[in-house]
C-alpha positions as CSV (number, residue, x, y, z in Angstrom):
1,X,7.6,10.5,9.3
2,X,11.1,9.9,11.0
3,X,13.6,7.6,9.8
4,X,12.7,4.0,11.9
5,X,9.3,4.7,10.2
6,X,10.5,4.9,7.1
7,X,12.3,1.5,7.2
8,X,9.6,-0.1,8.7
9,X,8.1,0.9,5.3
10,X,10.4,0.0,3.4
11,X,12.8,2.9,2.6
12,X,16.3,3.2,3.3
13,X,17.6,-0.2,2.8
14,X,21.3,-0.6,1.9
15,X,23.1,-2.9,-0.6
16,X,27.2,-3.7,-1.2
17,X,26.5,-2.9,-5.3
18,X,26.8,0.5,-7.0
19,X,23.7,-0.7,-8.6
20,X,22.1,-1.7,-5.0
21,X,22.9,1.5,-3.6
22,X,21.4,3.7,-6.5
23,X,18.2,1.5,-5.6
24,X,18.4,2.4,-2.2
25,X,18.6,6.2,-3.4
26,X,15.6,5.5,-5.3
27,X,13.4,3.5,-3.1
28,X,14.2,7.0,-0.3
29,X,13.0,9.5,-3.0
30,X,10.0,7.4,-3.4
31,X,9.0,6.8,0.1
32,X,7.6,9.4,2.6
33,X,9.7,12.4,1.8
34,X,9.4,13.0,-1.9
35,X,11.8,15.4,-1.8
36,X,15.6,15.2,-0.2
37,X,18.9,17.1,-0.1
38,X,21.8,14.9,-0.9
39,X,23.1,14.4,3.5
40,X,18.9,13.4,4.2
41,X,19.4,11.1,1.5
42,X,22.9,9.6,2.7
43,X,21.7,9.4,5.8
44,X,18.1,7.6,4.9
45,X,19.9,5.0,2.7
46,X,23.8,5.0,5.0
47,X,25.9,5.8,2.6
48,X,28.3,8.2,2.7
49,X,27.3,11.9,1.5
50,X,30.2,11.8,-1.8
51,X,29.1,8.2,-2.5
52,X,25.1,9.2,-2.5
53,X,25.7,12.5,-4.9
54,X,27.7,10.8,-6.9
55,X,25.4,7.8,-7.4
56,X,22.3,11.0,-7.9
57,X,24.4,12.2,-10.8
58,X,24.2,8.7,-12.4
59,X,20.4,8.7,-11.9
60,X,20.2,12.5,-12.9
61,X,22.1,11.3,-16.3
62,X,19.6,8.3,-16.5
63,X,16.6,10.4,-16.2
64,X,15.2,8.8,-12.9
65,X,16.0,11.8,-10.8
66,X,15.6,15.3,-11.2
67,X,16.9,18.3,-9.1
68,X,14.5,20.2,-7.2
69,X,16.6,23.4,-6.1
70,X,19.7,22.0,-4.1
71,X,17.4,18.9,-3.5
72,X,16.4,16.0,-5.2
73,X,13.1,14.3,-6.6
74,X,12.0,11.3,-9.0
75,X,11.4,12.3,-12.7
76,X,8.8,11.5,-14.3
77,X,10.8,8.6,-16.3
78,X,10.3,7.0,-12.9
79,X,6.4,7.3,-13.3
80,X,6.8,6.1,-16.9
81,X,8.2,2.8,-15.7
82,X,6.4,2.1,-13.0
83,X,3.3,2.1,-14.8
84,X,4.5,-0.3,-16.9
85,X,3.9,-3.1,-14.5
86,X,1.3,-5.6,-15.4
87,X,-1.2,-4.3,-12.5
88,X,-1.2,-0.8,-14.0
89,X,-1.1,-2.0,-18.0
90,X,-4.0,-1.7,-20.0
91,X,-6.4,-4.3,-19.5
92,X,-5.2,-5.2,-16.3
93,X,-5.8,-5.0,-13.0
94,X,-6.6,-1.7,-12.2
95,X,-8.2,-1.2,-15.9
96,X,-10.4,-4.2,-15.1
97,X,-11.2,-2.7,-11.6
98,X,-12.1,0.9,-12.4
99,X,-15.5,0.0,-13.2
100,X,-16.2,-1.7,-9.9
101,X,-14.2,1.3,-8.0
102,X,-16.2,3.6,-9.6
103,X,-19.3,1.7,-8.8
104,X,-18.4,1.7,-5.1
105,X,-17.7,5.1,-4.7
106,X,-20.8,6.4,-6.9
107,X,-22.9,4.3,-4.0
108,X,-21.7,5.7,-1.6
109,X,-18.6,9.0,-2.0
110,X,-16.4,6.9,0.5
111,X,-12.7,7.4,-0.6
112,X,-12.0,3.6,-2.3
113,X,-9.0,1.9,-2.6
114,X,-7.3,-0.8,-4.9
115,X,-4.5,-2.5,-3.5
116,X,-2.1,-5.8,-4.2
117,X,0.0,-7.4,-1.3
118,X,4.1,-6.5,-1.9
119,X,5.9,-8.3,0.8
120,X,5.2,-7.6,4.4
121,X,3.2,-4.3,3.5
122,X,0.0,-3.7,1.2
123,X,0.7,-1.2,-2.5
124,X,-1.8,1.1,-3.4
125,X,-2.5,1.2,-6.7
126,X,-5.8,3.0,-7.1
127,X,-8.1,5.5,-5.1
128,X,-11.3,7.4,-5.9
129,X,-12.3,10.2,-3.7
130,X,-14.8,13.0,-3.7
131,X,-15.6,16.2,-1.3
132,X,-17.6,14.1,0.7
133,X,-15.1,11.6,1.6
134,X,-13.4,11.5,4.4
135,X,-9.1,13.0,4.2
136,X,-6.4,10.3,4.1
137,X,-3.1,10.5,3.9
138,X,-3.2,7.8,1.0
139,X,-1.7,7.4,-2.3
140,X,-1.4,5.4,-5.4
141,X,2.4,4.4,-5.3
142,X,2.3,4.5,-1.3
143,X,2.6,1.1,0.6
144,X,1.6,0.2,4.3
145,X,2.2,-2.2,6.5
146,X,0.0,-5.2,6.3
147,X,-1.2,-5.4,10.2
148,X,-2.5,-2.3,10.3
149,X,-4.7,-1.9,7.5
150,X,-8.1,-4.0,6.4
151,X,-6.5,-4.1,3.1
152,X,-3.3,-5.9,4.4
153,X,-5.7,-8.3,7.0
154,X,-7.7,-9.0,3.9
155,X,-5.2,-10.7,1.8
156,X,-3.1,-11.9,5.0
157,X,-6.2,-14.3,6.7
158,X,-6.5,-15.9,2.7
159,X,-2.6,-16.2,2.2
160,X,-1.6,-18.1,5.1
161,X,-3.4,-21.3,6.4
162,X,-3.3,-19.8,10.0
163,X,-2.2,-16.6,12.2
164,X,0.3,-13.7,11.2
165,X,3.4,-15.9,13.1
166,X,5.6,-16.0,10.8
167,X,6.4,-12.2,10.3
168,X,7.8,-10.1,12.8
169,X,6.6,-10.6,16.5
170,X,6.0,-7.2,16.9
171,X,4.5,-4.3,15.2
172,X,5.0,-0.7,14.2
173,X,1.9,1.1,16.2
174,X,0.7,4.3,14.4
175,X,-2.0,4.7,16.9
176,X,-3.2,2.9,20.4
177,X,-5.5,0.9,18.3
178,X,-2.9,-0.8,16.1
179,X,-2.7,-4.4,16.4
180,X,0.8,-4.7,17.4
181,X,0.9,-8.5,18.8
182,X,0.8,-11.6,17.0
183,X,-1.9,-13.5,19.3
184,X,-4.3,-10.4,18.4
185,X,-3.3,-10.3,14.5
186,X,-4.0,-14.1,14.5
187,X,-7.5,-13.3,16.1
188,X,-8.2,-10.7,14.0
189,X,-7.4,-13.3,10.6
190,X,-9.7,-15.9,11.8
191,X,-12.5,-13.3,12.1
192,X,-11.5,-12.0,8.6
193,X,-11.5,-15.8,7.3
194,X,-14.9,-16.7,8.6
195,X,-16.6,-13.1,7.7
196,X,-15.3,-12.7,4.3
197,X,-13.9,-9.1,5.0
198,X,-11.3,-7.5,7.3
199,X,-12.0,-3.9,9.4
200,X,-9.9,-1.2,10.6
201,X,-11.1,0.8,13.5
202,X,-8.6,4.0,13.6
203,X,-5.5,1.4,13.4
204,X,-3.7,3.4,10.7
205,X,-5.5,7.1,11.0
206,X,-7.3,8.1,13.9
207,X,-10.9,9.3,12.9
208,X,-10.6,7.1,10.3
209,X,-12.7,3.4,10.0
210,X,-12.0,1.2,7.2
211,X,-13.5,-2.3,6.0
212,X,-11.6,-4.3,3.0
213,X,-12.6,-7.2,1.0
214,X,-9.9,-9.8,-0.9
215,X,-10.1,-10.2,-4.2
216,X,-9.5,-14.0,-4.5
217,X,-8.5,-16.0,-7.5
218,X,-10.8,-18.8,-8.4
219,X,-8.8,-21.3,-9.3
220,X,-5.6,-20.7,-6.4
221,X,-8.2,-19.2,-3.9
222,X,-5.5,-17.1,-2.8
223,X,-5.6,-13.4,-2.9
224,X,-4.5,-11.1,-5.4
225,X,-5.4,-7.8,-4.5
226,X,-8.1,-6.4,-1.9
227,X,-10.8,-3.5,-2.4
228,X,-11.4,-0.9,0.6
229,X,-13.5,1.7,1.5
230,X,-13.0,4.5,4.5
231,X,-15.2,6.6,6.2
232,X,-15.1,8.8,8.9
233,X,-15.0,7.1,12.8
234,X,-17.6,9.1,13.7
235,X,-20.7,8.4,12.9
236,X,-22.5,5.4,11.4
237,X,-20.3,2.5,11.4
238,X,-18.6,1.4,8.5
239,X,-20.0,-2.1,9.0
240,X,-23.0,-0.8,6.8
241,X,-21.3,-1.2,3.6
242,X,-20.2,-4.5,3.9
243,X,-23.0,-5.9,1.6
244,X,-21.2,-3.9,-1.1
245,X,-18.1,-4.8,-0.2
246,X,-18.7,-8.1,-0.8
247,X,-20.4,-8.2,-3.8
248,X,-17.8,-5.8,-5.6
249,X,-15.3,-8.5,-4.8
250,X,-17.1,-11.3,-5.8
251,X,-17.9,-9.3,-9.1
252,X,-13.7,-8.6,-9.7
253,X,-12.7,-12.1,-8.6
254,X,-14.8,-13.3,-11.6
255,X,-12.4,-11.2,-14.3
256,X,-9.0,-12.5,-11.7
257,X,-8.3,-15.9,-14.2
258,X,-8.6,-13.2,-17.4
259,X,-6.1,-10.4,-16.3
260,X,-2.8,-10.2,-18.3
261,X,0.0,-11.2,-16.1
């Protein structure tokens, strides 16, 4: 992935602080390139190479980084306290949506995702896959950008009252299919908004079709996390699982006003 990619994902953003510019440091490492020699990393987060390996020694000393060989890479203190967010505690979220994820896939050995909205971009925080799913460069931990994913349109048409207008007028395009206008993103929400569940035909991945469902709280009737399944382009479309879909969500929803915050 090069470098405007990774900003448009959120990596490589720079701060006047010490403590902003460790961040920065932090937020590269954990972005597309997991693992980075100190003048990548300078570069990524524009700092200059003495201020970045100095600030890496800090996080080396604090056990959120760890060398890799001349390079650097997050420790696993860095997994530690990122699953201590109240998504990925026990007896939240993505404990109270395993059952359904599991449920989904066993119907049907799609890869399945979990995701909550973060900003501009969607967050993955769970996936099931199998042998028979189809390969996608997807992650728990990983984020993507909201307008080019059925997750992202799924919570997007249900957060704002109309179109996509006020984010940014244009969009990153990882393929020719990528929305990447606001007239068609505010298209594609209204469809989304009066279907009940958001598609992806080869907007992110080519050969790859997605359809995503919100998971809506009851009593806001705003989203708080969307459920996805992918399958390969080829083939039957993905359109056939949207009964499923739909009642997986409607089964989550149900457990949304329960979840620990």
């Amino acid at each position: 992935m090069d470098l405007q990619r990774a900003k448009n994902e959120g990596v490589g953003s720079s701060h006047d602080t010490s403590a902003g510019k460790a961040l920065a440091l932090l937020d590269a490492l954990g972005g597309p390139r997991a693992v980075m020699g100190v003048s990548e990393l300078a570069q990524v987060v524009s700092l200059p190479k003495s201020t970045a390996h100095r600030l890496l020694t800090v996080l080396i000393d604090s056990g959120y980084v760890r060398r890799a060989g001349d390079k650097y890479a997050l420790s696993t203190r860095a997994f530690e306290l990122g699953n201590q967010v109240a998504v990925a505690r026990a007896n939240g979220l993505r404990d109270r949506a395993m059952p359904v994820l599991s449920e989904l896939y066993a119907q049907t050995r799609e890869a399945v995702h979990l995701a909550v909205p973060a900003g501009s971009s969607v967050l993955y925080v769970e996936k099931l896959f199998g042998p028979e799913s189809v390969r996608i460069n997807t992650a728990v931990g990983m984020r993507r950008p909201q307008h080019a994913t059925a997750l992202g349109k799924s919570m997007l048409a249900f957060s704002q009252p109309r179109t996509g207008g006020s984010m940014q007028a244009r969009y990153y395009r990882f393929t020719a299919f990528t929305i990447a206008t606001p007239d068609l993103l505010g298209r594609a929400l209204d469809r989304v908004r009066e279907e009940g569940f958001a598609t992806d035909f080869e907007e992110t991945f080519l050969g790859v079709s997605c359809i995503a469902v919100p998971v809506l709280d009851r009593r806001t009737h705003k989203p708080v996390a969307a459920l996805s399944l992918s399958a390969a382009a080829v083939g039957r479309s993905v359109l056939r699982y949207k009964g499923v879909m739909l009642k997986a969500a409607e089964q989550l929803s149900g457990h949304v006003s329960t979840l620990v915050a």
